[in-house]
C-alpha atoms as one frame of an Amber mdcrd trajectory, in Angstrom:
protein
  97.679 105.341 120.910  96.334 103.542 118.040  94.295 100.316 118.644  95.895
  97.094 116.805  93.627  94.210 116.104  95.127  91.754 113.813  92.802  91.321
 110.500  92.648  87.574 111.039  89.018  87.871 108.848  90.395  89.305 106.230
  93.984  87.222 106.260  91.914  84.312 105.683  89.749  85.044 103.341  92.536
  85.404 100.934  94.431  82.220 102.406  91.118  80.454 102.294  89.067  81.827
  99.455  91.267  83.661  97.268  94.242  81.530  97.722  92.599  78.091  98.062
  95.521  77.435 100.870  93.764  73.547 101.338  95.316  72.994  97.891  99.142
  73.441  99.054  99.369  71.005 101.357  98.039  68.661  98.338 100.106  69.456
  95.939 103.768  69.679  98.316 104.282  66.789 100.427 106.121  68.830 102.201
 103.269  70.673 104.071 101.137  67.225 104.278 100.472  68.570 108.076  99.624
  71.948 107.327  96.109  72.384 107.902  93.701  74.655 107.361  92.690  74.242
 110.701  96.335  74.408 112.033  97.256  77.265 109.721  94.048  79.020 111.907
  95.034  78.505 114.864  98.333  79.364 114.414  97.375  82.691 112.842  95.111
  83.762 116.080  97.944  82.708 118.711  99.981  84.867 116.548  97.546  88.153
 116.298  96.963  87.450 120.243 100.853  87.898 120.865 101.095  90.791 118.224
  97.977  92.664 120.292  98.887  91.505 123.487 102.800  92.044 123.860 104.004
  93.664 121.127 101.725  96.698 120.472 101.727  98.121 123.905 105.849  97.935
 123.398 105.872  99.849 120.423 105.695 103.349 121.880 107.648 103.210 124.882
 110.036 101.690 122.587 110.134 103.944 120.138 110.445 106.843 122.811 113.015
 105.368 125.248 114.989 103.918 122.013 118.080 101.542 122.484 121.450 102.968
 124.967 124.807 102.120 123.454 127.513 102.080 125.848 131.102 100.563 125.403
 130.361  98.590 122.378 127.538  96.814 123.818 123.747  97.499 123.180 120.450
  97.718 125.889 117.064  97.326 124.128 114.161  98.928 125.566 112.360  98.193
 128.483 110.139  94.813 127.771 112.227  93.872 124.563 114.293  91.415 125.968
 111.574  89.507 127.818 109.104  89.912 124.574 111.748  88.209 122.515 112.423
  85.137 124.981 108.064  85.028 125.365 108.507  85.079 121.364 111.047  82.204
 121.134 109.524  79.779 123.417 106.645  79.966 121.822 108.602  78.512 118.760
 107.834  81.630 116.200 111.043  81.919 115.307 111.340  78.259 113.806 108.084
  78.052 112.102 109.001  78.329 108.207 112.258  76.650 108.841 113.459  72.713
 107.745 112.561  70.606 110.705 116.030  69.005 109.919 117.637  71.844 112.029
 114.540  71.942 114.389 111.682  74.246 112.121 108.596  73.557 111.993 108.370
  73.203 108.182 105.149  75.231 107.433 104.553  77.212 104.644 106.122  80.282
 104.358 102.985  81.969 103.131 101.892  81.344 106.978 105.183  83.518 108.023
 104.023  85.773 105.615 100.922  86.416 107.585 102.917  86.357 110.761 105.282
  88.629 109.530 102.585  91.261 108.602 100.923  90.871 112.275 103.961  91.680
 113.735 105.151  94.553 111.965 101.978  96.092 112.269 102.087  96.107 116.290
 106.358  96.438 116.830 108.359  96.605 113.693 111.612  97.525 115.890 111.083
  94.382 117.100 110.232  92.498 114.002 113.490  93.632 112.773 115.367  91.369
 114.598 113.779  87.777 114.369 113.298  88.917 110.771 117.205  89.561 110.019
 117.897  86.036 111.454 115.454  84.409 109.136 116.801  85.989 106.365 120.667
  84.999 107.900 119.068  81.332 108.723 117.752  81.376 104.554 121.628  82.142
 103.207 123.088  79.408 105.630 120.779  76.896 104.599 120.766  77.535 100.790
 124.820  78.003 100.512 126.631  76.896 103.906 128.738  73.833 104.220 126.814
  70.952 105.819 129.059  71.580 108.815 128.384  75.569 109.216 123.939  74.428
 108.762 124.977  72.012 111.376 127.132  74.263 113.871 124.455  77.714 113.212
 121.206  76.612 111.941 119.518  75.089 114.871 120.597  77.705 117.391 119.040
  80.084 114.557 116.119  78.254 114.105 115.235  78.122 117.981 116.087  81.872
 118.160 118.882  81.077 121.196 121.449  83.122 118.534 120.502  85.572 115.601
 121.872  86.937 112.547 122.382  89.681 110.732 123.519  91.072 107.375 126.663
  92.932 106.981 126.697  94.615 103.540 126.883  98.587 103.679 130.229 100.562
 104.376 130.266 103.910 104.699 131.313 104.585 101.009 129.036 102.144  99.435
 125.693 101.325  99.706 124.020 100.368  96.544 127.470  99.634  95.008 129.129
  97.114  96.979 131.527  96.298  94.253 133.099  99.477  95.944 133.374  97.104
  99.182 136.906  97.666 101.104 136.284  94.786 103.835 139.499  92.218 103.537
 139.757  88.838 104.114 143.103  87.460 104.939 143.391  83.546 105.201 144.704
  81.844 108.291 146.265  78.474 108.495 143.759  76.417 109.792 141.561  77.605
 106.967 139.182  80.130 108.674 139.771  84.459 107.677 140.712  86.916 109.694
 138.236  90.336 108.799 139.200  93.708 108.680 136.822  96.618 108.037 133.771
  98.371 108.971 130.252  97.908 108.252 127.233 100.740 108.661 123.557 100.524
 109.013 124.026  97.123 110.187 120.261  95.953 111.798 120.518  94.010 114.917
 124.242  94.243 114.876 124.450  94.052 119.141 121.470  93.870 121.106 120.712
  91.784 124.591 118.109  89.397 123.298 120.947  86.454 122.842 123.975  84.754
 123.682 125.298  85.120 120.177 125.209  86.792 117.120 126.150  85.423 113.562
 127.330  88.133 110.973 127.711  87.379 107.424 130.101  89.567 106.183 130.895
  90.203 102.787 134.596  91.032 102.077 137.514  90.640  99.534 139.982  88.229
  99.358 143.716  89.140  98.522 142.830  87.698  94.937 139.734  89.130  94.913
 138.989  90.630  90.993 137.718  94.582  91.406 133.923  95.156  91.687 130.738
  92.794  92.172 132.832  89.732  90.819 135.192  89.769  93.472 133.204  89.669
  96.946 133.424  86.757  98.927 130.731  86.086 101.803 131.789  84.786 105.268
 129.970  84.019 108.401 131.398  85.489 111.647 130.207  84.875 115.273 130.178
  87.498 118.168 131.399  84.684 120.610 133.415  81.600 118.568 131.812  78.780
 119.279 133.548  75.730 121.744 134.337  72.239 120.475 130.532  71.577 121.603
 128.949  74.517 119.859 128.668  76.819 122.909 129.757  80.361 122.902 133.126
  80.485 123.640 136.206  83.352 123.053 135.222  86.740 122.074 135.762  87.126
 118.002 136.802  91.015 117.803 133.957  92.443 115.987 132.536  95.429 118.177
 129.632  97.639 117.440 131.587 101.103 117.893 128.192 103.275 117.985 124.459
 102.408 117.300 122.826 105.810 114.472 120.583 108.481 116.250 117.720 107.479
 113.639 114.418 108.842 112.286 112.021 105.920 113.355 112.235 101.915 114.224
 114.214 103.506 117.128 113.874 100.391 119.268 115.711  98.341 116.763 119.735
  98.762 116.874 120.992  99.989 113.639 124.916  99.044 114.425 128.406 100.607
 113.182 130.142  97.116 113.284 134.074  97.041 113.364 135.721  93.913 112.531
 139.234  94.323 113.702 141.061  90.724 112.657 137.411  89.300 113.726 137.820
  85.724 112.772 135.191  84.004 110.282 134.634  81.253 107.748 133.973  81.268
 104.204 130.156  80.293 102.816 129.785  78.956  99.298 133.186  79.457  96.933
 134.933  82.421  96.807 134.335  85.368  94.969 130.734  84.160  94.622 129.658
  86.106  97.530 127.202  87.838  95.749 125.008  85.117  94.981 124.959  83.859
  98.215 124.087  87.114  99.524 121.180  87.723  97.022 119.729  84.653  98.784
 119.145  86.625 101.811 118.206  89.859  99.996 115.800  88.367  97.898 113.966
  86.924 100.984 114.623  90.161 102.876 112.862  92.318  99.958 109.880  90.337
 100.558 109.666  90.956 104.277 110.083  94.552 103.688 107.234  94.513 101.653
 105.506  93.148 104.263 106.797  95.532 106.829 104.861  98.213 104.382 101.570
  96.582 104.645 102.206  95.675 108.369 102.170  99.917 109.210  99.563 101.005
 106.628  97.245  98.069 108.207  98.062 100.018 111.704  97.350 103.369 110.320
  94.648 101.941 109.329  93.442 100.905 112.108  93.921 103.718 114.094  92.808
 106.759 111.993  89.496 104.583 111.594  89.081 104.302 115.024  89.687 108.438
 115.418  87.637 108.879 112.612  84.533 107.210 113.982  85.234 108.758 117.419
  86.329 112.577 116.600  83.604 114.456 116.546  83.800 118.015 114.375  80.843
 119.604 111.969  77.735 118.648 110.921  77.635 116.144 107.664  77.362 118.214
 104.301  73.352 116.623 103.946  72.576 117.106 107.338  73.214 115.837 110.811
  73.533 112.212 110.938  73.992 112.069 114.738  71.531 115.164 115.949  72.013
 113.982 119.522  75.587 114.367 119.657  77.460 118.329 119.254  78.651 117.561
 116.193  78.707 114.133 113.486  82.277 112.478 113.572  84.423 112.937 110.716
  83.748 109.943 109.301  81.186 111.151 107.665  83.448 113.655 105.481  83.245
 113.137 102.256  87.472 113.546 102.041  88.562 111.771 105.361  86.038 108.621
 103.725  88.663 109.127 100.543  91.562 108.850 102.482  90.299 105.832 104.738
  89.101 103.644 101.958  92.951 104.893  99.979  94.083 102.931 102.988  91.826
  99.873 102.731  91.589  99.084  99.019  95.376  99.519  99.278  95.510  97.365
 102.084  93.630  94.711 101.065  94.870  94.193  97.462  98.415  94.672  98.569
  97.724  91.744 101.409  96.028  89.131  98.227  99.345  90.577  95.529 101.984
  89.324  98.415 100.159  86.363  99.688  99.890  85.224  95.855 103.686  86.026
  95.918 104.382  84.306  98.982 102.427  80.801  97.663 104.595  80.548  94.877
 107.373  81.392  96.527 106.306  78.063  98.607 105.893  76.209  95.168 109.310
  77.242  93.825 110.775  75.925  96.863 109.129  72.474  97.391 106.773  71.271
  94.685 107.963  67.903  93.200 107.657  68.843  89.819 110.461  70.639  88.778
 108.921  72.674  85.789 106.944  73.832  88.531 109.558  74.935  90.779 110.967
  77.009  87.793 107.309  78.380  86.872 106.780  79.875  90.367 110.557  81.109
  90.833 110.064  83.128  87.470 106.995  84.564  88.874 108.496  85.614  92.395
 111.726  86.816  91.220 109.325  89.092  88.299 107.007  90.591  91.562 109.472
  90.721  94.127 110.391  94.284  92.765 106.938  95.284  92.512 105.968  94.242
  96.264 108.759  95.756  97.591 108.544  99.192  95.927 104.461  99.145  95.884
 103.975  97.959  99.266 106.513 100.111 101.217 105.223 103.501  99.378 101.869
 102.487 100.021 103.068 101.975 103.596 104.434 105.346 104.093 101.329 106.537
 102.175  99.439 105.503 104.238 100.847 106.644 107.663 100.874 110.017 106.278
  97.094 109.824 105.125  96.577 108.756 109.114  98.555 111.569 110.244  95.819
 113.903 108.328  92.876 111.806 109.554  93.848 112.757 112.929  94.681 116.140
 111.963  97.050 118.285 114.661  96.436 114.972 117.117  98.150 113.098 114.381
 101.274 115.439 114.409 101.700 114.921 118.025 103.569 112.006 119.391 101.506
 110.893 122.815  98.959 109.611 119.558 101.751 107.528 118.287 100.613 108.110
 114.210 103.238 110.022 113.719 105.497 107.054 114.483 104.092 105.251 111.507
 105.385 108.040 109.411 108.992 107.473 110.834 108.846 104.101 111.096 107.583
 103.433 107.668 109.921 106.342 105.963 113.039 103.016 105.941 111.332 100.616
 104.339 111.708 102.307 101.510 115.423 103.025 101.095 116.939 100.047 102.933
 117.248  96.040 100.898 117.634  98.394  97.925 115.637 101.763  97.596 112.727
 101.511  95.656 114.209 103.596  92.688 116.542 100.157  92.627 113.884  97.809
  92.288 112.747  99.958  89.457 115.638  98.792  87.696 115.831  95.420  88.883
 112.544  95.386  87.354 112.672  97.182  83.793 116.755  96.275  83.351 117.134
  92.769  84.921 113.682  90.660  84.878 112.012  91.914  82.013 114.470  91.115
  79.446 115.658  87.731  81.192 114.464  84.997  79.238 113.538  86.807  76.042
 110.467  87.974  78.479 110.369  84.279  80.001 109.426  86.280  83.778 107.050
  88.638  82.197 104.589  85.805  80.100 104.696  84.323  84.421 102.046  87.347
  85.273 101.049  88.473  82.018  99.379  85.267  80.540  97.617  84.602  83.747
  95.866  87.841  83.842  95.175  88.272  79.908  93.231  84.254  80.740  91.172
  86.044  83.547  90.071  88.864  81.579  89.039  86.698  78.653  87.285  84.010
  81.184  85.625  86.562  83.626  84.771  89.440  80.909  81.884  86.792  80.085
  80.384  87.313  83.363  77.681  90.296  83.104  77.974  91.299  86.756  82.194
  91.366  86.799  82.187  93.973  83.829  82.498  97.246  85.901  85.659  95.582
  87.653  87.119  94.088  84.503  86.704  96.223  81.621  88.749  98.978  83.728
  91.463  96.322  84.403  91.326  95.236  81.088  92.160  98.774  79.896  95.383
  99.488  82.430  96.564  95.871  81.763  96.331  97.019  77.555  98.463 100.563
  78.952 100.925  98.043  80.731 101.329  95.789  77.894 101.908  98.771  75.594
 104.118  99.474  78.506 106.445  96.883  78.440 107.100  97.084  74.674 107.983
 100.134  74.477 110.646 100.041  77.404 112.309  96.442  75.884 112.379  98.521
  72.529 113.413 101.739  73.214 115.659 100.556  76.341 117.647  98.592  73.708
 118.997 101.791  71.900 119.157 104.078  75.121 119.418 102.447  78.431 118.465
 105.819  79.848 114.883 105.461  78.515 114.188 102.016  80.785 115.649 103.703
  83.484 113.884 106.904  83.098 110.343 104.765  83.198 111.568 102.419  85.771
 109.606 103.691  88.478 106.503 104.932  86.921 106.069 101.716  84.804 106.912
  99.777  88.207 103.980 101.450  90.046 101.750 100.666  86.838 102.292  97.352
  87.063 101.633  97.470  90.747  98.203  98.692  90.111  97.477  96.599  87.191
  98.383  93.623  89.903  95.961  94.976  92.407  93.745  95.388  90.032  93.671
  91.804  89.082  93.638  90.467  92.485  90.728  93.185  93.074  88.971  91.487
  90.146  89.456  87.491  91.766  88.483  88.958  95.504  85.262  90.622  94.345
  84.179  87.302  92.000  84.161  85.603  95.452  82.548  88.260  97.617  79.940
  88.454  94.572  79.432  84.657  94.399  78.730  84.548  98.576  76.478  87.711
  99.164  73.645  85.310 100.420  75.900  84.129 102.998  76.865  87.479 103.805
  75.810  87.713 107.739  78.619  90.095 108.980  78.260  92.274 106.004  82.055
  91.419 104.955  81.410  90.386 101.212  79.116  93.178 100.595  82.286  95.544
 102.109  84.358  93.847  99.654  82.190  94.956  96.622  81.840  98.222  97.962
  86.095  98.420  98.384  86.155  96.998  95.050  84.205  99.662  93.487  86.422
 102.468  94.819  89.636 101.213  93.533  88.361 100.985  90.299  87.015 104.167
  89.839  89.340 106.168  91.866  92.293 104.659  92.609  93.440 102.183  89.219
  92.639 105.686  86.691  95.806 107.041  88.028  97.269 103.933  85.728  96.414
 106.523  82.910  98.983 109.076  83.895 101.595 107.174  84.731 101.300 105.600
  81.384 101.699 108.724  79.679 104.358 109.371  81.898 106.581 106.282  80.889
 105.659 106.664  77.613 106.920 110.451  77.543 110.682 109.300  76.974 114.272
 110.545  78.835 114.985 113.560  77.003 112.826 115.976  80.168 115.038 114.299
  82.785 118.257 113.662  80.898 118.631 117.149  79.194 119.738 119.185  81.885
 123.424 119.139  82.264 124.632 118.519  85.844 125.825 121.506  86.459 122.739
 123.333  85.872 120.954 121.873  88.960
């Protein structure tokens, strides 16, 4: 099985040194008590519970999978008591408002928790990570008595959540959604429907679970503008918030799946279930985008979480697996034969994995502190500053972070060669595991669009100048610096391609939307790179500035890193530019029935 050791050195380094996380707590009251320190220690209890319980679930999970039986759902063996080790230790509460019993950090910590744990059980993450996101919506559009009645008892992890979205017609299109609402007298709905796909939808961890449920109303205008969002309870709770009756939504199956087997993935029938109306109606979508939004983010992070395993594990095989003699010679005469690490091509593929890794943990981290600042800095031109920015890369980390998750399984798989094909070495679990982060909280061809159709053009570019203006400052400020110029003139060249980019998509998208949507993805993985590249740039301007204090040799690996994702892995910028820039007419030619 592959080893998991949570990267604590490296997770704080960009809190620390890239991030300047002291800062935060200065500038957001909010986080007054949010140490360094604290933030520390909070990190290593974390990776110890990740290493400790978690990883060792993750295969027999995966291979024993959850049992359905008569609408109710058994999770593996150890899942249950993982989950109640996991919510006395208070994890489930820690970026939420102490109001409702959080523990008001930072959610750039849970960001950093969130990796850790995907990286050693994302079945498992699945479900304390749907409630967060079900905890987020509540919060941000529930009536002060629905935060009052469900957030604490989400907060303490007693009760989760989940999202219910997805029928089986509709997916991406939930203006297509068939799910009625039908008002009752005392003012509560009565739902009728079915919902697919739904994570977490019945499990044994608690003694509840919250749905919100988007559905029409009888009034309810066709498409997006007529969804309404409602929150609906397994059990209904008693006049002193305890479960009480039954509420008739049943999970009628639980899908035979490709990977994250231990985590239920529900058919949920509501059959006159009753439930209660969040926000106003008809504005369901909003609402929901609250939780989606948040949800995109974590999915992101569930990419780097399994390319940080595979990591991990094909270095580990690599350093161990012995097979022919280095190309200059024997480098370990003693032994039969020199271990592949010192392959010219299996060194490609591991340090593919770490430069990705490593820029893709500073690009989300960066994401996740201003996602922090657009939720809690006084000043409100603030706020709006750092919402622009995480609603522009939100896209971007989703789509980059997942392929590069997938990626990077696969690249493991061919580290450990047939071994990695084989399941009793658990790498080819990554590959499964990692395949759904790319399809589900919107496939990654969808963020493309969200990207190139939605937050590019919003605000006459008002998103864009967010990430664009910052980086253009850096180039000009650190292009003065003799030893930074083989990191910045090459991102100073792919940042020129993604400027020339962007104009060309807001011009040529305006007289054929098929031309933005025909770059969408390309351009969205060249900005991806260019953002890597930049966060490359800051990283090695530290590791440069400590090398005399270098004792473990981790700034010198930095450089070294550094080096190889400029010259091998940000040139690929160059083809994808050409590739945007080469129009619609190739894809959009062929009539349909041609194919």
């Amino acid at each position: 099985m592959p080893a998991y050791k949570a990267p604590l050195r490296d997770i704080q380094f960009v809190l620390n040194e890239v991030l300047q996380f002291e800062n935060l707590p200065q500038q957001i009251p909010d986080f007054a008590e949010a140490t360094p320190d604290l933030v520390a220690t909070i990190l290593e209890e974390a990776g110890k519970f990740c290493e400790e319980v978690l990883q060792p679930l993750n295969h027999p999970g995966d291979e024993e999978g959850c049992h359905y039986e008569n609408g109710t759902v058994t999770t593996p063996k150890g899942f249950k008591e993982a989950y109640k080790t996991f919510i006395d230790g208070g994890w489930t509460g820690l970026p939420c408002d102490p109001a409702y019993g959080g523990q008001g950090l930072p959610k750039l910590v849970n960001f950093a928790v969130e990796e850790m744990i995907c990286s050693a059980n994302l079945s498992f993450g699945m479900y304390p990570g749907l409630s967060n996101g079900n905890y987020n919506a509540i919060h941000t559009h529930g009536s002060d008595a629905q935060k009052a009645l469900y957030l604490p008892k989400l907060v303490d992890g007693t009760w989760t959540g989940t999202m219910c979205l997805t029928e089986p017609h509709c997916g991406t299109d939930l203006g297509l959604c068939k799910t009625r609402a039908e008002a009752n007298a005392d003012g509560s709905y009565k739902l009728y429907g079915t919902k697919i796909f739904i994570s977490a939808g019945e499990h044994d961890f608690t003694e509840n679970i919250i749905h919100l449920v988007l559905a029409r109303l009888p009034d309810a205008p066709a498409g997006i503008r007529g969804i309404s969002l409602f929150v609906c309870p397994k059990f209904l709770p008693d006049a002193d918030g305890k479960p009480g009756a039954r509420n008739p939504v049943v999970c009628g199956s639980i899908e035979k799946k490709m990977g994250i087997k231990a985590s239920s993935t529900c058919v949920m029938n509501f059959d006159g279930a009753q439930a209660w109306l969040v926000g106003r109606p008809h504005k369901g979508m909003s609402a929901m985008f609250t939780m989606m939004n948040t949800a995109r983010l974590a999915v992101g992070m569930q990419g780097l979480g399994i390319a940080e395993a595979a990591y991990q594990g094909a270095v580990t095989y690599a350093r161990e697996r012995l097979q022919m003699r280095a190309l200059t010679g024997a480098k370990f005469p003693e032994k039969a034969a020199d271990p592949i690490i010192v392959h010219p091509d299996v060194r490609r593929m591991l340090l593919t994995m770490r430069a990705f890794n490593e820029g893709c943990r500073a690009l989300a981290y960066w994401v996740g502190r201003e996602l922090d600042v657009s939720l809690h800095h006084p000043d409100p031109e603030k706020r709006q500053e750092a919402d622009d920015f995480v609603a522009l890369l939100t896209p971007v980390v989703k789509s980059f972070l997942t392929d590069h998750g997938f990626n990077a399984a696969n690249l493991g798989v061919q580290v450990y060669g047939g071994h990695g094909y084989i399941r009793e070495w658990g790498m080819e679990q990554l590959v499964r595991d990692a395949r759904i982060t790319q399809i589900y909280e919107g496939t990654n061809g969808i963020q493309g669009l969200d990207l190139v159709g939605r937050k590019l053009p919003t605000g006459t570019g008002r998103l864009a100048r967010r990430f664009f203006h910052p980086v253009a400052d850096y180039i000009d400020q650190a292009s003065e610096k003799p030893e930074m110029a083989e990191f910045v003139l090459p991102l100073a060249k792919a940042f020129a391609k993604l400027q020339q980019a962007t104009a060309w998509i807001a011009q040529a998208g305006l007289g054929n939307p098929n031309e933005a949507g025909a770059a969408a993805t390309d351009y969205q993985r060249l900005f991806a790179l260019v953002a890597l590249g930049y966060m490359w740039c800051r990283m090695v301007e530290i590791a440069l500035a400590k090398k005399d204090e270098d004792s473990d040799g981790f700034y010198a690996a930095k450089v070294m890193t550094a080096r190889f994702y400029f010259a091998r892995l940000l040139p690929e910028s160059n083809s994808l530019f050409t590739t945007v820039m080469a129009g619609a007419d190739s894809l959009m030619a062929m009539p349909a029935e041609a194919f």
